[in-house]
Every structure is written in structure tokens, then in C-alpha cells.
C-alpha positions, 0 to 999 in steps of 0.5 A, a space after each residue: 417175506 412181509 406184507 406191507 398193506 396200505 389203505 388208499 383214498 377212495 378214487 375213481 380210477 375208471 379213466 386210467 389207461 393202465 391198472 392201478 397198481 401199474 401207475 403205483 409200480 411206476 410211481 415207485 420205480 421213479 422214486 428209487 435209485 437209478 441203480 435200483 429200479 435198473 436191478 428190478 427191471 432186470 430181473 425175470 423173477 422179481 423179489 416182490 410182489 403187488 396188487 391194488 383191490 378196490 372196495 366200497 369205501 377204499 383202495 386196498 394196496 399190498 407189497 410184499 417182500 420176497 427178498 432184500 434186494 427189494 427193500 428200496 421199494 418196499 420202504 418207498 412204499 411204506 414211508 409214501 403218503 402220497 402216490 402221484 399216479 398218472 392221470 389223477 389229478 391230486 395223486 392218491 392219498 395213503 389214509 392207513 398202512 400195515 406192516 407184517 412181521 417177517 415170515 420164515 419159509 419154515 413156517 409155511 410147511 404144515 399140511 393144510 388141516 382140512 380144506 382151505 379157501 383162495 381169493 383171485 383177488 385180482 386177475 390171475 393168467 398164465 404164459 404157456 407158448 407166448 400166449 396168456 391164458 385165463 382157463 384155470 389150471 393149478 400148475 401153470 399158475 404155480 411154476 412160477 411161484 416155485 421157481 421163485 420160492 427156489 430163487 429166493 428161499 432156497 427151497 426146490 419143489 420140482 415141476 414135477 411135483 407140482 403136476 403131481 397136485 392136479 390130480 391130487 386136489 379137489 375143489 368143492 366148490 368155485 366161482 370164476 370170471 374172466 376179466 381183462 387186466 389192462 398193462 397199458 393202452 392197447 394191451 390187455 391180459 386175458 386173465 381171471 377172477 374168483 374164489 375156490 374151495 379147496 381140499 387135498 386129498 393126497 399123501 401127506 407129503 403132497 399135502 405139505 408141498 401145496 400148503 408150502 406152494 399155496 402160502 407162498 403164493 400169498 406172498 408172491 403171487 401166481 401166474 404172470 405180471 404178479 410184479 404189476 398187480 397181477 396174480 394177487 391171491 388171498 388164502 383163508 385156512 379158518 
């Protein structure tokens, strides 16, 4: 696992029919190898994740890494120095880049000491009976964070464990909106934004899987469309 963190040219990106990082994942899929933008396309769980965060000054991109078999994207992404996206005259300029050190899953497993803060920095849902949904609910959010932690890491956290955490976590304090996130034209998630407080206060053992699952997460995403820019999370333990 590695983060690839870029800092992109400030622009107005109120006009595209689709969210950023959509146009960038598009931009990426046409430059890599037919072959390759096949095997993701192909994928139910994709080896990587991605969202784009606009600031005051510039636009945030992160990739992250979760497998090998994404590395073209990943070097796409980080050797680029422009992003033709669609509908932006002049493209996007990439200003600054970032790379991370590879991260072992093993180094994800210590218990979270006291309580730890999450950043829904971009619009996080869930698929539950063909529907998104944008209430809050940690397990939901979660499943698919396992699901992949066990493709691509080899590490099974059950589902049961899992549901388990709803009622083993407390959240001191947050501050959610709903906010839409658009795919493309015509088709917008319901889906949410925000910061939580988070403190659990189960068994040590259920302490560890949520710091296992939660740090993951920051790599992975949670929830749904996480490959498009969905579900991107930041998780503050200071």
C-alpha cells in the first residue's frame, strides 16, 4: 500500500458534467494499455483508490496503491504533468507530487491508543438492495474495505466481526451533510461529507480490528465508487 499525493493547478470545475476525479480516472484509463484498463474495468474490487479535494489555493489528488496489478495507473499518475480533462480548456496542471513509502498491513494492527479523528473528505455511501444510501452507518461502510483488505492482503475480518463495532464505537462528536456526488450527467449518488470523533470502547481485540479496518480505509476507501473519487477518508490519530 502507498499514497501518491499531487498538487493540482487551481481551476474552476463547477462546469463539468462529472466530478473531478471521474475525468482524472478517465484520463488515466486512456493512457494505459488496452490490456490493462481491460483488467480494471473488469474488477468488482479494485486494486486502488482515488479522490480529488478542492482547497482554497489548489486541487488535492491522492492514489492509492492497494496492489501491484495497479501499478500502471499509478505510474501514470505520478510520471503526468498534465491531465487532459474534459471540458477544461488548457487541461489540468500538476504543480507538485508526493510519493509515500510502501506501507505493510502489518503495521496497521496496533490498537488506536484513545480516540482518533475521520475526515469524509469526499462524498461517502453505501449499496444495500440496489440503492445508495447516505445515512451514516459504520458497517456498511466498512464491508467493502474488508472485502478488499482479504483480496489484496490476505487478511479475513469476517462480516461479523464487523457488525460486531456498531456497538462497540462511540463517536464524541460529528458533523455530517449530505451532498451529491455526480458520476455523470444525469446520474448523481446520494452520499455524505464530514468529520467524526471516534473512541472504541470494546475489547482490545475489537479495538485492534477497527484500527485494522479504519487505516485501511485511508487507503482503500469506504463505501461505494471509491475507484472514482468516492468514499475518500483522512484519519487523524494525534
Amino acid at each position: 500500500m502507498r499514497h501518491l499525493d499531487l498538487v493540482l493547478q487551481n481551476r474552476n470545475t463547477t462546469r463539468l458534467y462529472a466530478a473531478l476525479a471521474v475525468k482524472i480516472h478517465a484520463c488515466l484509463m486512456a493512457r494505459a494499455a488496452p490490456a490493462v484498463a481491460d483488467k480494471m474495468h473488469a474488477q468488482g474490487l479494485r486494486p486502488y483508490s482515488m479522490f480529488a479535494l478542492k482547497q482554497a489555493q489548489s486541487i488535492a489528488f491522492r492514489f492509492s496503491l492497494l496492489h501491484e496489478d495497479a501499478m500502471p495507473l499509478y505510474e501514470s499518475a505520478r510520471d503526468a504533468k498534465l491531465f487532459d480533462v474534459s471540458g477544461l480548456d488548457g487541461g489540468i496542471a500538476v504543480l507538485e507530487r508526493v510519493e509515500s513509502s510502501d506501507v505493510p498491513v502489518s503495521e496497521l494492527r496496533s490498537p488506536i491508543k484513545d480516540r482518533v479523528k475521520v475526515l469524509f473528505a469526499t462524498p461517502a455511501a453505501y449499496k444495500r438492495a440496489d440503492r445508495y444510501h447516505n445515512m451514516f452507518d459504520l458497517p456498511p461502510l466498512l464491508y467493502s474495505v474488508a472485502d478488499k483488505l482479504r483480496l489484496f492482503e490476505g487478511v479475513d475480518v469476517p462480516n461479523e466481526e464487523v457488525d460486531a463495532l456498531r456497538s462497540c464505537v462511540a463517536y464524541n462528536k460529528y458533523s455530517l451533510r449530505s451532498e451529491q456526488y455526480c458520476l455523470k450527467e444525469g446520474l448523481e449518488i446520494p452520499a455524505f461529507v464530514g468529520e467524526m470523533d471516534i473512541r472504541c470502547e470494546g475489547t482490545t481485540e475489537q479495538n485492534s480490528t477497527f484500527a485494522l479496518l479504519l487505516r485501511y480505509a485511508a487507503y482503500a476507501g469506504v463505501g461505494a465508487k471509491t475507484a472514482l473519487g468516492m468514499g475518500g477518508i483522512l484519519v487523524d490519530e494525534t
